[in-house]
Structures are given as C-alpha cells and as structure tokens.
N, C-alpha and C positions, 0 to 999 in steps of 0.2 A: 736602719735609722731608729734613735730612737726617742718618741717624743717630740719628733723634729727636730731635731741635734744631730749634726751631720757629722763631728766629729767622734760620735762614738761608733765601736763597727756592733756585729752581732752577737758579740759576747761584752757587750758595755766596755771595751776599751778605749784607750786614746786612738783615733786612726786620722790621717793624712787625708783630707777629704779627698773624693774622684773629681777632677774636673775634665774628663779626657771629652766626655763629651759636649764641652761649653765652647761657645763662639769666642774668638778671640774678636775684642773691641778695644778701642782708645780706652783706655784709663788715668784718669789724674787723682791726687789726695793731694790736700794742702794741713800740715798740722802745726801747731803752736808750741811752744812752753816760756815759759815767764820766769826772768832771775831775778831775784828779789836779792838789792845787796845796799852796802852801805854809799850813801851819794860821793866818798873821797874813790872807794873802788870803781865806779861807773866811771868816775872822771879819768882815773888812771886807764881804764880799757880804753876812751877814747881819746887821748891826746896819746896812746902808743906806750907810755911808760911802763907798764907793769912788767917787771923782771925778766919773765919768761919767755916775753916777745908779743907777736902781735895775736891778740887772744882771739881779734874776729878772724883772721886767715886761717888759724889752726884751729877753731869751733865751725870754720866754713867746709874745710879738709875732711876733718874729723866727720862730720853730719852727712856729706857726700860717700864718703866710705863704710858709712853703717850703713846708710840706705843699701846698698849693696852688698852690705854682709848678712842685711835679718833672719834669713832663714835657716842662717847658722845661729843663728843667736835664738830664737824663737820654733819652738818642734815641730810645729804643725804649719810652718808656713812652708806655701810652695816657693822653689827658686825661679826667679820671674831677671827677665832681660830688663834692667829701667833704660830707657829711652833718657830720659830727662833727671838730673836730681840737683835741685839748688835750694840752697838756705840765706834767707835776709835774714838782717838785723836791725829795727828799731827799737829805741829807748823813750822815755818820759821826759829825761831832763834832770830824774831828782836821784831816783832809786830801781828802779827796773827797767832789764833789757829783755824785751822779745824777740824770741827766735823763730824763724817761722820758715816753712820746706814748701816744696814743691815736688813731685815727683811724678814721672809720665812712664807707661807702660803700654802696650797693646801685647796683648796676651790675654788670657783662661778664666785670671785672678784678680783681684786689683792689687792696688800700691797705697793703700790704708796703714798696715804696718809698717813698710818702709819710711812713708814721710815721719810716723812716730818714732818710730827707733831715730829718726836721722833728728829729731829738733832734743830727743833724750838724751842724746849721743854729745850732741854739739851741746847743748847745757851743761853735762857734765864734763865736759874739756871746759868751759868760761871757769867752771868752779875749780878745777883743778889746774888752771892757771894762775888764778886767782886765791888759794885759799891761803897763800902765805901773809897774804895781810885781810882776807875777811873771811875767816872758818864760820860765821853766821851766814854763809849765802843761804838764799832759801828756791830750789825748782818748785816752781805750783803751774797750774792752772794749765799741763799738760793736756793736749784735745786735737781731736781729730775736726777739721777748722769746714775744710768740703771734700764731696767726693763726687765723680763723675764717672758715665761708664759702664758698664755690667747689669746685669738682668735688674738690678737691685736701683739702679738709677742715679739720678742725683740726690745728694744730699750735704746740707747747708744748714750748722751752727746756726743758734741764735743767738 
C-alpha cells in the first residue's frame, strides 16, 4: 500500500483491491443526477409524447442494467451480486428531472458505484431519447446521495 491508497500494488500500479478477507454485510447506496432541460421537453417526457417512446421506462431499464454491468465498465470495481437495483423519477414542474437509484448488495464491497453508474446511465438514455428536440440538455449535480454498510459505515449527503 501506498500512502494509504489501496489501489496501488508494490510497484505503484493500478491493482484490484484484496477484499478476500472482509466480512460480507448488507449494503445499500442511493445516488442522484439532475436533467436540466427545456420546460416544452419535460412536458413531452411526461404526458408520453416524445417520439421514441416512453423515456422513463427505458431510463428505468437502462439504469437497472448498468448497475449491473459497472465492473465491466469501471477497472477496478469488483463484480458484486446486487440484490436490489431500482431508479425513481421526480421533477420540479418547470425544468429538471431527478433521477435517483437504489441499490442493495450483501457482499465484500459496497454498491457506491453501481447506484452511480445506474442514475448516469439512465440520464443519459432521458438525453438520448430526448436530444431530437433539446441537444441543450444539461447532467449536473451527479452524487452519491447515502451509503450504508461496510467497515466504512454510514454515510449521508448534506
């Protein structure tokens, strides 16, 4: 280790942390992202219209199936069994829809990354359902929202 950096090994490379010898516990993450778009596009997502079909089924799809691919997507994450992986959707009314995951594991590791890949994933499916009438969408304010579980404990946005 070095410096306290678990992911490098003894010749300062990238390494796959060891978790062989960690207890497996419940673990939950819940993480956010915010589509920032124009209020005629928000209205189209929710009354069903917009061309492509229905944007929150196929960003709900979508976000459930990333969570479950991260590790392929991301080098250093272990492959972890999720137990749970579901995504809401609230809006404001005017201009932004929040996407927000859930994901449950008992295993080694947590599911930190997974709920974020899974609310990145499904934001970019709303945009990509969506950019035929608003290529100014805007992802922000992407976050890991809580976390429960693991030696590391809970932890809770403010």
């Amino acid at each position: 280790m070095m410096d306290g950096l678990t992911h490098f090994n003894g010749e300062k490379r990238a390494q796959m942390v060891d978790i062989t010898e960690k207890d497996e516990t419940r673990r939950i993450a819940r993480a956010e992202a915010v589509v920032v778009m124009l209020p005629e596009t928000l209205s189209l997502i929710l009354e069903g219209k917009m061309k492509k079909g229905d944007v929150l089924a196929v960003a709900q799809v979508a976000g459930v199936m990333a969570a479950k691919k991260t590790s392929e997507l991301i080098p250093m994450c272990h492959p972890i069994m999720t137990t749970k992986a579901d995504l809401s959707f609230t809006n404001n009314g005017h201009d932004r829809l929040t996407v927000t995951s859930e994901v449950h594991t008992v295993g080694k590791t947590g599911v930190e990354m997974e709920a974020l890949t899974a609310v990145t994933v499904a934001a970019l499916t709303i945009y990509d359902m969506c950019k035929a009438v608003d290529r100014g969408m805007l992802i922000e304010k992407t976050r890991l929202v809580e976390k429960s579980g693991g030696k590391s404990g809970h932890f809770l946005a403010e």
